[in-house]
C-alpha positions as CSV (number, residue, x, y, z in Angstrom):
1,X,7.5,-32.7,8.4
2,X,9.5,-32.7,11.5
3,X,12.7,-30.9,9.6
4,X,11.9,-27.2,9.0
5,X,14.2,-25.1,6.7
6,X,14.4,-21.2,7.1
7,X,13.5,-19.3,3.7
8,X,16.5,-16.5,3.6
9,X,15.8,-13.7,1.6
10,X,18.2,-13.1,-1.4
11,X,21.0,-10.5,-0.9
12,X,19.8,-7.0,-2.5
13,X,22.1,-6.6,-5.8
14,X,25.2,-4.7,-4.9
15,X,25.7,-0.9,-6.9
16,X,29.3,-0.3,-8.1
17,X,29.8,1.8,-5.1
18,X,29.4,-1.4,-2.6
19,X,26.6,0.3,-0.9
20,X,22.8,-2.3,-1.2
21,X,20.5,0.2,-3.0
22,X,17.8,2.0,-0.9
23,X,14.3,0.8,-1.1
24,X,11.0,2.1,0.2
25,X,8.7,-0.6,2.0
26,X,6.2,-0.2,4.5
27,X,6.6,-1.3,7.7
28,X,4.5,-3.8,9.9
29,X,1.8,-1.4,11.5
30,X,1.3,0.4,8.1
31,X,1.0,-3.2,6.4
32,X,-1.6,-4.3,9.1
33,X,-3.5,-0.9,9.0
34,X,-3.5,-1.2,5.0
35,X,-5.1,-5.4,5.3
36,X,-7.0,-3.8,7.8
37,X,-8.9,-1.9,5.4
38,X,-8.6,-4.1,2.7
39,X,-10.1,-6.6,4.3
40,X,-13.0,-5.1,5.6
41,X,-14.1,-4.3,1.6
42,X,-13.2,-7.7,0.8
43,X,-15.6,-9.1,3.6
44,X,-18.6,-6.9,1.8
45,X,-17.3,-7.9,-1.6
46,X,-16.0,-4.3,-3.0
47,X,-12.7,-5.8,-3.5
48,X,-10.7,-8.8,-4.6
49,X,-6.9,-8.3,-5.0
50,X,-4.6,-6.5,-4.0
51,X,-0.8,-5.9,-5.0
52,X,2.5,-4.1,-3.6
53,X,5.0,-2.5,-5.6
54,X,8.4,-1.0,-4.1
55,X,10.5,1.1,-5.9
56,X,13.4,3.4,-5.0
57,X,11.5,6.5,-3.9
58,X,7.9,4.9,-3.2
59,X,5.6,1.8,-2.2
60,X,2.5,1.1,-3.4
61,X,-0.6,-0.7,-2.2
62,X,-3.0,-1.0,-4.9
63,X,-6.4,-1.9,-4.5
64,X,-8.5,-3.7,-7.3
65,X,-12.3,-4.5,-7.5
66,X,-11.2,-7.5,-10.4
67,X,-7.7,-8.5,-10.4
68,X,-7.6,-7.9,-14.3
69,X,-8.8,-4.2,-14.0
70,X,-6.9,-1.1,-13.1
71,X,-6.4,-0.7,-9.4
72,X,-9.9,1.2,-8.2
73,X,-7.3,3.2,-5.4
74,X,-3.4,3.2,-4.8
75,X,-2.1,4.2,-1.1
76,X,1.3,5.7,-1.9
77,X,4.3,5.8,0.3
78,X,6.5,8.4,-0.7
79,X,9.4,9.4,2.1
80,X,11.0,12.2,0.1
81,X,7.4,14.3,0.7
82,X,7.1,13.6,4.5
83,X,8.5,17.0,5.6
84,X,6.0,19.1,2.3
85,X,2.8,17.4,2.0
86,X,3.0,14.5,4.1
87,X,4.4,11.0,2.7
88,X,1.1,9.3,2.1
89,X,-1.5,9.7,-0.3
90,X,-4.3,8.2,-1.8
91,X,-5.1,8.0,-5.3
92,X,-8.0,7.3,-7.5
93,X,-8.8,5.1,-10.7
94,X,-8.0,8.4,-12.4
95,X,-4.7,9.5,-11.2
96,X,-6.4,11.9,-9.2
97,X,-5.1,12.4,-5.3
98,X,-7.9,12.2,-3.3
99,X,-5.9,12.7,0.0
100,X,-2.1,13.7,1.4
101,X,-1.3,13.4,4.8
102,X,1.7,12.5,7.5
103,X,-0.4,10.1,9.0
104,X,-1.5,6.4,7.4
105,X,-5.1,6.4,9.5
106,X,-6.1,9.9,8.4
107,X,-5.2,9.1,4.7
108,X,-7.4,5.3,5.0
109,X,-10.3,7.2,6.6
110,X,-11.4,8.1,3.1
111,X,-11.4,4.5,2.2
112,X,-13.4,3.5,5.3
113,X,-16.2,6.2,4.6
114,X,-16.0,4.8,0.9
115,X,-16.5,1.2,2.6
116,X,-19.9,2.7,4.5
117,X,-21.2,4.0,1.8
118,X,-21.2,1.0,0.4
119,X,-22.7,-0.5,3.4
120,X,-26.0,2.5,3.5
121,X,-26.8,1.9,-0.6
């Protein structure tokens, strides 16, 4: 127990053009503002999973109620749109966007007032 061995990340695979290929990810302050609200719907019981998927030109957290089902809402991270619509968005069940925005908090506030209806039924 007293011998602790760092866990190194693997090396990205290399492109034929030596350059490591780019990858979207979000950072610490978006990860803890994501949990954040995660969290609070998996203290009520809304939610029980969770997953995140990055690509090239996005990350996505995805939200599920069961971990079997579809996720109930994806928070997308898409860098390429941060100058048009804003780089995050938040999308339904459905496929639907229910909100765009430059700004993490302003896009998560939908979730919260979901979470508080919740809370009032």
């Amino acid at each position: 127990m007293e011998n602790v061995t760092p866990i190194r990340p693997a090396p990205p695979p290399s492109r034929q053009d030596g350059a490591a290929p780019h990858q979207v990810v979000f950072d610490r302050q978006e990860l803890s503002k994501l949990l954040g609200v995660y969290g609070r719907g998996v203290a009520m019981g809304v939610w029980r999973d969770y997953a995140i998927d990055m690509h090239r030109q996005q990350a996505v957290f995805s939200i599920f109620q069961r971990s079997s089902d579809r996720p109930e809402f994806r928070v997308v991270k898409q860098p390429d749109l941060a100058r048009k619509q804003g780089q995050y968005a938040l999308v339904a069940q459905s496929g639907a966007i229910l909100k765009r925005g430059h700004e993490l908090p302003n896009v998560l506030r939908l979730l919260e007032r979901k979470l508080l209806k919740v809370i009032e039924d």
